[in-house]
C-alpha positions in Angstrom: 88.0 -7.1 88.1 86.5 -10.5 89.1 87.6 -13.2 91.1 90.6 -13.2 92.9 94.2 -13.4 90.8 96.2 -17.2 91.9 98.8 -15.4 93.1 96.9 -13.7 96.0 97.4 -15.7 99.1 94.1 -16.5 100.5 94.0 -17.2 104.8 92.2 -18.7 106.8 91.5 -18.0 110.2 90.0 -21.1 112.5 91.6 -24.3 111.7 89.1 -26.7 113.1 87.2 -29.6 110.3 85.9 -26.4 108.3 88.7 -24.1 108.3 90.9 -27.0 107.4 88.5 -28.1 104.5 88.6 -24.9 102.9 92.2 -24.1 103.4 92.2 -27.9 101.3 90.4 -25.8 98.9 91.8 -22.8 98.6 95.3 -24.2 98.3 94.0 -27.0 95.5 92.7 -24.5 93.3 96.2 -23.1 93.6 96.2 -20.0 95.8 98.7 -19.6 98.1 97.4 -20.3 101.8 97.9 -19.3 105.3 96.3 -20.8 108.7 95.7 -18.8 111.3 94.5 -20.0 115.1 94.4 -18.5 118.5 95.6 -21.4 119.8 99.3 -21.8 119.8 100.5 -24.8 117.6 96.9 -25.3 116.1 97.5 -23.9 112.9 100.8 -26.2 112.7 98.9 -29.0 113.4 96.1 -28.0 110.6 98.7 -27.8 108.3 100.2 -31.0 109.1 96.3 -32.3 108.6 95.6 -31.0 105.0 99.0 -32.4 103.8 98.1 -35.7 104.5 94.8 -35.6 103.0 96.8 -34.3 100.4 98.9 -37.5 100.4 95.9 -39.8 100.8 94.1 -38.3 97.4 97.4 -39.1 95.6 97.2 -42.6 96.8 94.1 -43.2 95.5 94.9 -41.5 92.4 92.4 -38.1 92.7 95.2 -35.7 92.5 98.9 -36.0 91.3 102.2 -36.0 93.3 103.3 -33.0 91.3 100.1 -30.8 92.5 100.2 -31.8 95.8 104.2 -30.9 95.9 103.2 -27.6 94.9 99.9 -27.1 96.8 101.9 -28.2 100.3 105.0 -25.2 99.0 101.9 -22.9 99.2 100.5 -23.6 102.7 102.1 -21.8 105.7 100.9 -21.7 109.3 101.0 -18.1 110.7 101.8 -17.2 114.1 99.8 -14.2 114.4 97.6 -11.9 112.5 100.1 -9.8 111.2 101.4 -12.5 109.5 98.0 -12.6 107.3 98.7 -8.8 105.8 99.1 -9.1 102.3 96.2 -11.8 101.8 93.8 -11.2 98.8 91.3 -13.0 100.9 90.2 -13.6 104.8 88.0 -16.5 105.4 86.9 -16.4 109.5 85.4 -20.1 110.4 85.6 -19.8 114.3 83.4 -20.0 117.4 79.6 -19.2 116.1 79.9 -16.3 118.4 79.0 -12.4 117.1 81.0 -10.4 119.9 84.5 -12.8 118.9 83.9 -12.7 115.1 83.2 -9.1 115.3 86.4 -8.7 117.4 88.6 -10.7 115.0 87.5 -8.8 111.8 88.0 -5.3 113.9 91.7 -6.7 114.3 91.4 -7.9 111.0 91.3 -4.5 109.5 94.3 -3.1 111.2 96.2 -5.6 109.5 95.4 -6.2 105.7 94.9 -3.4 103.1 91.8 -1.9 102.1 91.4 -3.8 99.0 91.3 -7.4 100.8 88.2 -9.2 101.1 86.7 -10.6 104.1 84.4 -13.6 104.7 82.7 -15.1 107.1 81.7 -18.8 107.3 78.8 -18.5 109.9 75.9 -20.6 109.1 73.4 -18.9 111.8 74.7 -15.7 112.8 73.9 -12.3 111.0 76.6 -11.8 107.9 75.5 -8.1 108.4 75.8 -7.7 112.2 79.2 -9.3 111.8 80.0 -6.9 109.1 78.7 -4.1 111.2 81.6 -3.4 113.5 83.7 -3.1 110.4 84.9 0.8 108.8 84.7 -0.9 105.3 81.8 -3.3 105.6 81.1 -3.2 101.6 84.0 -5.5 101.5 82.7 -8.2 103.7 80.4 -11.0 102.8 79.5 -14.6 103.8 80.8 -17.0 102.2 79.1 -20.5 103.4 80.8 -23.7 102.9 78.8 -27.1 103.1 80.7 -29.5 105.6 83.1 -31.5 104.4 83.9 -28.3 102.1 86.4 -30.0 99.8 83.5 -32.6 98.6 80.5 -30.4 98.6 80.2 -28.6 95.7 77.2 -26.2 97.5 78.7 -22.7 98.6 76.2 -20.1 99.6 77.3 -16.6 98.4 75.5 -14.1 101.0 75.4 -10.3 100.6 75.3 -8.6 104.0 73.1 -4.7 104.1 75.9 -2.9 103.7 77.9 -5.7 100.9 79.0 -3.7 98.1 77.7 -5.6 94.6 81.6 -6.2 93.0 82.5 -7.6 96.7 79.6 -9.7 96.2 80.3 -10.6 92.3 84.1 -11.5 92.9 83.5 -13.9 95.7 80.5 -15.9 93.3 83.2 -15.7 90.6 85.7 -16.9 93.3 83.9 -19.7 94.2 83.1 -20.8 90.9 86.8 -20.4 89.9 87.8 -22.7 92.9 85.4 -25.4 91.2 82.5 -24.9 93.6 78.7 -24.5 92.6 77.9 -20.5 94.3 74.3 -19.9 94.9 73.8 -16.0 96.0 71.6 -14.9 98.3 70.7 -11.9 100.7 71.3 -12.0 104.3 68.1 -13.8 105.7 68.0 -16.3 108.9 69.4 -19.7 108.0 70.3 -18.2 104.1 69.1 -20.4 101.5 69.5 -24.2 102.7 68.9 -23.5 106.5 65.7 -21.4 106.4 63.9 -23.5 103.4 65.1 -27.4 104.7 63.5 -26.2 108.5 60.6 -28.3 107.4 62.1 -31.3 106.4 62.8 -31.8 109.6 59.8 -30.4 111.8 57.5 -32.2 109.7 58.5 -35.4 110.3 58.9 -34.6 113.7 55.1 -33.6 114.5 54.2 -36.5 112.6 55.6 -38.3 115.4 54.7 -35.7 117.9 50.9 -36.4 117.2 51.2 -40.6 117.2 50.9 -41.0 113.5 53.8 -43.0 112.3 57.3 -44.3 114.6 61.0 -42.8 113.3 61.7 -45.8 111.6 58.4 -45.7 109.1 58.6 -41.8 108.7 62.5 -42.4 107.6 61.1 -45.4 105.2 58.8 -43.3 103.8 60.7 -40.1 103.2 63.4 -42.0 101.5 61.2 -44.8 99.5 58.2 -42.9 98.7 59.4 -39.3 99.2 62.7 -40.1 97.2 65.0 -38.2 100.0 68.2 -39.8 100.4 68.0 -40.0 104.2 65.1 -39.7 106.5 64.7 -36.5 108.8 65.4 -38.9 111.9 68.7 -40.3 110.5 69.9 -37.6 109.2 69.6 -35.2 112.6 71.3 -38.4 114.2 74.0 -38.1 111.9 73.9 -33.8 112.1 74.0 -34.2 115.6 70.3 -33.5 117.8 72.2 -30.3 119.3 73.4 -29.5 116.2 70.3 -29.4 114.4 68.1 -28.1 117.4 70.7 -25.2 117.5 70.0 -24.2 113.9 66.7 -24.6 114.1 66.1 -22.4 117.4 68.7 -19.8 116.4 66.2 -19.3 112.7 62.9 -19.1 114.9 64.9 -16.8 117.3 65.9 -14.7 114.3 62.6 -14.5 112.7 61.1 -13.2 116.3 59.3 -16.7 117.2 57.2 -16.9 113.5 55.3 -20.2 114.3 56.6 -21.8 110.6 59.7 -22.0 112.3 58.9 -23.9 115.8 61.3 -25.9 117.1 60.0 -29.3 118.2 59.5 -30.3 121.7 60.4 -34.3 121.3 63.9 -33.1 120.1 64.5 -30.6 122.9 63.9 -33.8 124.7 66.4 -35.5 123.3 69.4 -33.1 123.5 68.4 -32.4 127.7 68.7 -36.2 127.9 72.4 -35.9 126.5 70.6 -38.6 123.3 72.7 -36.4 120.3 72.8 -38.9 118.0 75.5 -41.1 116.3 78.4 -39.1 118.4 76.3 -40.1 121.7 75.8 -43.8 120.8 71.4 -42.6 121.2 69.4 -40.6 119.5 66.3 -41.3 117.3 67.9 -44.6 117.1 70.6 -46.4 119.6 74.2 -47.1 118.0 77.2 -49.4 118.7 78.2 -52.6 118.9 75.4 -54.8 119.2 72.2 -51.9 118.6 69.1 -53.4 116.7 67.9 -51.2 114.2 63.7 -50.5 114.7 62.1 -52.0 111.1 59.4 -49.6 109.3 56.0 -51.0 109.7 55.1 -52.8 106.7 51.6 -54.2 106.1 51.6 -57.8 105.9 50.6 -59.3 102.7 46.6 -59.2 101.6 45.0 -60.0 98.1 44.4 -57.0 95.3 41.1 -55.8 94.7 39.1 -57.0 91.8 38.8 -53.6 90.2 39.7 -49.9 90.7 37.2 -47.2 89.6 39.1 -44.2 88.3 36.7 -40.8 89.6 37.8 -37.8 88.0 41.9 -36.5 87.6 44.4 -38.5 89.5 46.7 -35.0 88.8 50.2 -36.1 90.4 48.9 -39.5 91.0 48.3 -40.3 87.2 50.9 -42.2 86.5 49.0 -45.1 89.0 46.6 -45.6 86.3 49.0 -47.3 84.4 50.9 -49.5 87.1 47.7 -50.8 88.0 46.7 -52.0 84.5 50.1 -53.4 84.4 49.5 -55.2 87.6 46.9 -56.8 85.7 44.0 -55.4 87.6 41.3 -53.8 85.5 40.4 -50.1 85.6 37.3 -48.1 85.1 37.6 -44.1 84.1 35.0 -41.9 84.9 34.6 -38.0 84.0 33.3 -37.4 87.7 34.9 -34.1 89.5 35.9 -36.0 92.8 39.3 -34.8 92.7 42.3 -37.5 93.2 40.1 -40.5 94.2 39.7 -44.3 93.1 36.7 -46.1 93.9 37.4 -49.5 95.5 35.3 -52.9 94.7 33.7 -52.5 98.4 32.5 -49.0 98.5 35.0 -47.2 100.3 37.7 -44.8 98.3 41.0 -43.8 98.0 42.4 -40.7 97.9 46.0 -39.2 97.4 47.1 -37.3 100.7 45.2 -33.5 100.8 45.7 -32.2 103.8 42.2 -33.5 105.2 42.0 -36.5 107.5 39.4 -39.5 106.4 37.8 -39.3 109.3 36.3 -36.2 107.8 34.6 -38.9 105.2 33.1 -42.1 104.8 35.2 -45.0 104.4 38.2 -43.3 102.8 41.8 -44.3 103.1 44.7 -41.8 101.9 47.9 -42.6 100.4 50.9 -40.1 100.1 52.9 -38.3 97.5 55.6 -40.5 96.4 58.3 -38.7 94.1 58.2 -41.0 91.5 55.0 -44.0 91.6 57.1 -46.2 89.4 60.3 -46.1 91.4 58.7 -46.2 95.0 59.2 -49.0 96.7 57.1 -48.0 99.7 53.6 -46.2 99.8 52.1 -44.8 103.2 48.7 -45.3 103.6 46.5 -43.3 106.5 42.9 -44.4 108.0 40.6 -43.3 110.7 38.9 -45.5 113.0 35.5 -45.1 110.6 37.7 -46.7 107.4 35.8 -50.0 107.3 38.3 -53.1 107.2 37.7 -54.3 103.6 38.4 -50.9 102.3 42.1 -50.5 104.2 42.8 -54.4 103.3 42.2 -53.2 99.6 43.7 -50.1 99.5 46.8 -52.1 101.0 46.2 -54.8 98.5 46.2 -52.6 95.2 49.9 -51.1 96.4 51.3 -54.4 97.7 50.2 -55.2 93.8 52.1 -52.9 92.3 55.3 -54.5 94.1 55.3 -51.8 97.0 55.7 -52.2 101.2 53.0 -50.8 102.6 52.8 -48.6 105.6 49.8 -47.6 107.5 49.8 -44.5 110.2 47.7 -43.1 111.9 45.3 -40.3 110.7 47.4 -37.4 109.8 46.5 -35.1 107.5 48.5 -33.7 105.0 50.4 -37.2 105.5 54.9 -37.3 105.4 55.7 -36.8 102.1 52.8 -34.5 100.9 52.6 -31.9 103.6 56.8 -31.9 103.6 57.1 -31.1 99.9 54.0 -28.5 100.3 55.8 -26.5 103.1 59.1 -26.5 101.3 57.0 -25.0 98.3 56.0 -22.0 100.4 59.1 -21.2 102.0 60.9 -21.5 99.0 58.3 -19.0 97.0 58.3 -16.7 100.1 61.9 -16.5 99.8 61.7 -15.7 96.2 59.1 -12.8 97.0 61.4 -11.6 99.9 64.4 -11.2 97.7 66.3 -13.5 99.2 67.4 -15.8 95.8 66.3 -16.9 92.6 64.1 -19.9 91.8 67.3 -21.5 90.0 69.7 -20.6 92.9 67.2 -22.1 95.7 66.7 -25.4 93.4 70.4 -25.4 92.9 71.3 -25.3 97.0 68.3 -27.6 98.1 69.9 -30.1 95.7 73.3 -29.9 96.4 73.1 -28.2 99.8 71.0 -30.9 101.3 70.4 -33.5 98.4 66.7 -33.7 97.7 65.4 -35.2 94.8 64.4 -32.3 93.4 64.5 -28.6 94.1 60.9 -27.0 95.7 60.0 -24.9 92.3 61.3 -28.0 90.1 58.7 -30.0 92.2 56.0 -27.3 91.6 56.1 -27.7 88.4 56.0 -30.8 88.6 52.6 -31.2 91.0 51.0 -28.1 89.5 50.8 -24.4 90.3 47.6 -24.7 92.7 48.3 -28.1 94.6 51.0 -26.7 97.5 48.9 -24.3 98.1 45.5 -26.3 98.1 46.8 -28.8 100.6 48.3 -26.8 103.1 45.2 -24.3 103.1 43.1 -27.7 103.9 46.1 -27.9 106.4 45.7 -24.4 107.9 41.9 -24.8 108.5 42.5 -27.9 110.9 45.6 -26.3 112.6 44.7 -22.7 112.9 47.8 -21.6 114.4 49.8 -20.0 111.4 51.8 -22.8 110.7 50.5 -24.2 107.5 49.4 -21.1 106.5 50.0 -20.5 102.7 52.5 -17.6 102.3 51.0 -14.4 100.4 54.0 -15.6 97.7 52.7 -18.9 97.4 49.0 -17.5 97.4 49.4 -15.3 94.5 51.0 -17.8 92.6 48.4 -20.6 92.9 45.4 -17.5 92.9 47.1 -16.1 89.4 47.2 -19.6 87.9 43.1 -19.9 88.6 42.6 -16.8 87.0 44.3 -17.4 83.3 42.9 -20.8 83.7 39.0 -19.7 84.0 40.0 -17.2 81.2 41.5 -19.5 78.8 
């Protein structure tokens, strides 16, 4: 037996935005549905709610007056918990609380028969410490909806310790069946989405942390170099800072303090000021009537270099070669092993983004990973105080060339782009080892759970089985503290690769 027959009415208990979304769900794939709150009159209310979403998706022609007429026959509010016996299917989406939800689901089972399924919603809490005050825990399960649920496709099917496997299968084929995109998983901190996308966030964050670039320019260059569709500062605005804090302390909490998962300091800073984004009118950025937006710093205009000198492989920067010659400015290729470098007319090099800093070296500039050189429209570009003028004026001069903004920051190793794609590699491969999900479910979720260009083994491929792990070992020598250390996962991987290479 898989999924779960129409006919079974499916309830939900919680009726706040995400019990209400996936009541909308539920009830439009054509289960019967029933809303259950604590509060009297809520679950009234909720219904009240969905039906005129209903009536606003016929208006603009998404769904037909004949299957909302029969979707709103199918939802009833319940006044109490007995009224939920007989459901095929429980879906809890209250307070992020263990004791309640642990409370609810004991009650729970004193009202439905043994063969209903239970889910919880929680996106931080333990799926099996929830499931652990149950006397049939095999039949409980996570089941975690992306906010709003009725347009996300992303729901993340998580198997609790004591899950039994056809629980597990008939909620995947449940989702599917309700015209969702399930990704399963095992019950780690923060699942799939919330554990790998932790450094999204923090490492734009330390960026600004250690002076290197404003919010404004690391947004800018996230989104048009890095190809993300919003920048980590925008986008916690929009979350909301003590939203996104939260889920971010309560996955370091969970993983016993591991220094990958760190919260940052500049944010707690920001939620004790009461600055929680968008809802607050201040977060990153100020909002309301009147509120200037802060510009990226953009280089201004200088004249292209002469000539490049091509030194060696370019690897994920190759594709420059040939926007440069279209640019009309002549390259040179030499078979020299200097790694991803161009020789400028003046001396000085330039270098794609390693995870070293250029005051390490003479006269070098570095320029991040961009997701796509041809598409960017925005290159950042790092220097130390020993970069000699001429070399930064034609390193910004070649990309300004090629049609790009250009922003300079400060002397960062590892860069934005680079050292955020490299960590999102070695969570996602660690994940993989530790039996969390597959390499197609976790490039599945990070696109649709959180919309990144490209899923973290997608953009291995794509950079090459040893460079991840390359940069963020450069990254680990000059922060010592275990942060950027590459995962044994992501070690083997890159280490194997070597091996069949110096054999072949």
């Amino acid at each position: 037996m898989t999924a779960l027959d129409l006919s079974s009415p499916v309830a939900v208990v919680g009726t706040g935005t995400m019990g209400q979304g996936i009541a909308q769900v539920a009830l439009v794939a054509g289960h019967p549905v029933r809303l259950y709150d604590a509060v009297p009159g809520r679950a009234k209310t909720a219904a009240a709610a969905i039906a005129a979403r209903l009536d606003r998706l016929v208006e603009k022609g998404r769904l037909t007056a004949a299957v909302r007429d029969e979707a709103t026959a199918r939802l009833r509010p319940a006044e109490t918990l007995a009224d939920l016996a007989g459901s095929g299917l429980v879906v809890e989406a209250i307070v992020e609380r263990l004791d309640v939800k642990q409370q609810l689901f004991r009650a729970l089972e004193e009202v439905v028969g043994e063969d209903c399924l239970l889910a919880t919603n929680t996106s931080s809490l333990s799926v099996t410490a929830i499931g652990g005050a149950l006397t049939h825990p095999g039949r409980f399960f996570g089941l975690h909806f992306f906010n709003p649920a009725p347009l996300l496709p992303l729901v993340e099917v998580v198997s609790g310790f004591a899950t039994d496997f056809s629980s597990a299968t008939r909620a995947y084929e449940m989702a599917g069946g309700w015209g969702k995109t399930p990704v399963a998983c095992a019950d780690t901190p923060g699942f799939i989405v919330n554990r790998i996308a932790r450094p999204f966030y923090a490492e734009a964050f330390a960026v600004h942390e250690h002076q290197g670039a404003d919010p404004a320019t690391i947004d800018a260059v996230l989104r048009e170099c890095g190809g993300f569709r919003m920048g980590a500062f925008e986008l916690t605005d929009l979350i909301g800072q003590d939203v996104n804090e939260a889920v971010t302390r309560s996955v370091w909490d969970a993983f016993f303090h591991d220094v990958k998962f760190t919260p940052s300091l500049a944010q707690r800073r920001l939620v004790e000021s009461g600055m929680l984004g968008r809802k607050a009118g201040r977060g990153w950025y100020a909002y309301g009537d009147g509120a200037e937006q802060p510009e990226p710093h953009t280089a201004d205009p200088v004249p292209p270099p002469a000539h490049v000198v091509a030194e060696g492989d370019l690897g994920p920067a190759g594709d420059l070669l040939d926007l440069i010659r279209e640019a009309g400015i002549p390259v040179r290729e030499e078979e020299e092993d200097h790694g991803t470098r161009l020789a400028l007319p003046g001396g000085g090099q330039l270098a794609l983004a390693d995870g070293q800093t250029s005051v390490e070296f003479r006269d070098v500039v570095y320029f991040d990973l961009a997701f796509d050189y041809r598409s960017a429209t925005r290159i950042a570009l790092a220097a130390s105080q020993d970069t000699s003028p001429r070399t930064l004026r034609e390193a910004i001069g070649l990309f300004q060339a090629l049609g790009k903004d250009v922003s300079v920051i400060g002397d960062v190793p590892g860069m934005i782009v680079a050292r955020t794609v490299a960590r999102l590699i070695d969570l996602a491969m660690d994940a993989v080892a530790k039996g969390v999900a597959t390499e197609e479910d976790i490039d599945t979720a990070m696109r649709l759970g959180v919309n990144y260009p490209l899923g973290p083994f997608e953009w291995n491929r794509r950079l090459g089985r040893t460079w991840a792990h390359s940069l963020l070992d450069d990254l680990h020598l000059r922060d010592p503290s275990g942060r950027y250390a590459p995962s044994l996962a992501l070690y083997r991987h890159a280490y194997a690769s070597e091996k069949r290479e110096s054999a072949s």
